[in-house]
C-alpha positions in Angstrom: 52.4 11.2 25.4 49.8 8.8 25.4 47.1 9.3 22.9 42.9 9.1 23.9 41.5 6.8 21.1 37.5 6.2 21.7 35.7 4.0 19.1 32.3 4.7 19.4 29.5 1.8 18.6 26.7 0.6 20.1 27.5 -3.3 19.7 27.1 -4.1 15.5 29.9 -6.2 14.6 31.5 -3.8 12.8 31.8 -1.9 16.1 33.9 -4.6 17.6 35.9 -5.2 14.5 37.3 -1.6 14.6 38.0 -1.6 18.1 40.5 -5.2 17.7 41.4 -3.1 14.1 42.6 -0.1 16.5 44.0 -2.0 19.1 46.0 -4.3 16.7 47.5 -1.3 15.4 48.3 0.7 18.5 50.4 -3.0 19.7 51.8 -3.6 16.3 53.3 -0.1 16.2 54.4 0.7 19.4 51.8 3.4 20.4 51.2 4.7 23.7 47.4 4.9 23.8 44.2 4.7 26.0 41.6 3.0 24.3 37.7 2.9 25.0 34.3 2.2 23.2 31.0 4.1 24.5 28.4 2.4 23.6 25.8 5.0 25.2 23.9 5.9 22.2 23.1 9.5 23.3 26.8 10.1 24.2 27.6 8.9 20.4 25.1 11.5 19.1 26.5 14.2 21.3 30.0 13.4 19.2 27.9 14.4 15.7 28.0 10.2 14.6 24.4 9.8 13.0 26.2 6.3 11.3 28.8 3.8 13.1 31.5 2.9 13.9 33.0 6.0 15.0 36.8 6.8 15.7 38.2 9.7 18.0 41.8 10.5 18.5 42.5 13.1 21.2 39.2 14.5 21.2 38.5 14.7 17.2 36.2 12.6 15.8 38.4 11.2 12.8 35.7 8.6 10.9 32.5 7.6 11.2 30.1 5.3 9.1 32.7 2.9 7.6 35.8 0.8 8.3 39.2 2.1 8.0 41.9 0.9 6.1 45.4 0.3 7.5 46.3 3.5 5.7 43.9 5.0 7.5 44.2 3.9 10.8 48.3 5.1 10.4 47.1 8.5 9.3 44.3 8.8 12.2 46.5 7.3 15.0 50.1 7.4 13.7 
């Protein structure tokens, strides 16, 4: 089953690090997964993310306000 991953962001650089962060990891381990970035301010808001980046996996918003760390990202993502 593939997994929804949606990194939310508005543009920082940050935002764009985690996204190449999350799709490194999804292609270095093998993972099935859709990944996305909104960008749309309001729709970031309407996930509860006052601070970015933001992560969501499946639905769940996992992280927000910082970068992960590769322990993170296995725990978040698999």
């Amino acid at each position: 089953m593939s997994k929804k991953i949606i990194v939310l962001g508005t543009g920082c650089p940050k935002c764009h690090q985690l996204e190449k962060m999350v799709a490194e990891h999804v292609q270095t381990n093998g993972i099935q997964a859709e990944i996305t970035k909104e960008t749309d301010i309001v729709k970031i808001m309407g996930y509860g993310i006052m601070s970015t980046p933001g992560l969501v996996v499946d639905g769940k918003v996992v992280m927000n306000g910082r970068m992960p760390s590769p322990d993170d990202l296995k725990k978040f993502i698999g």
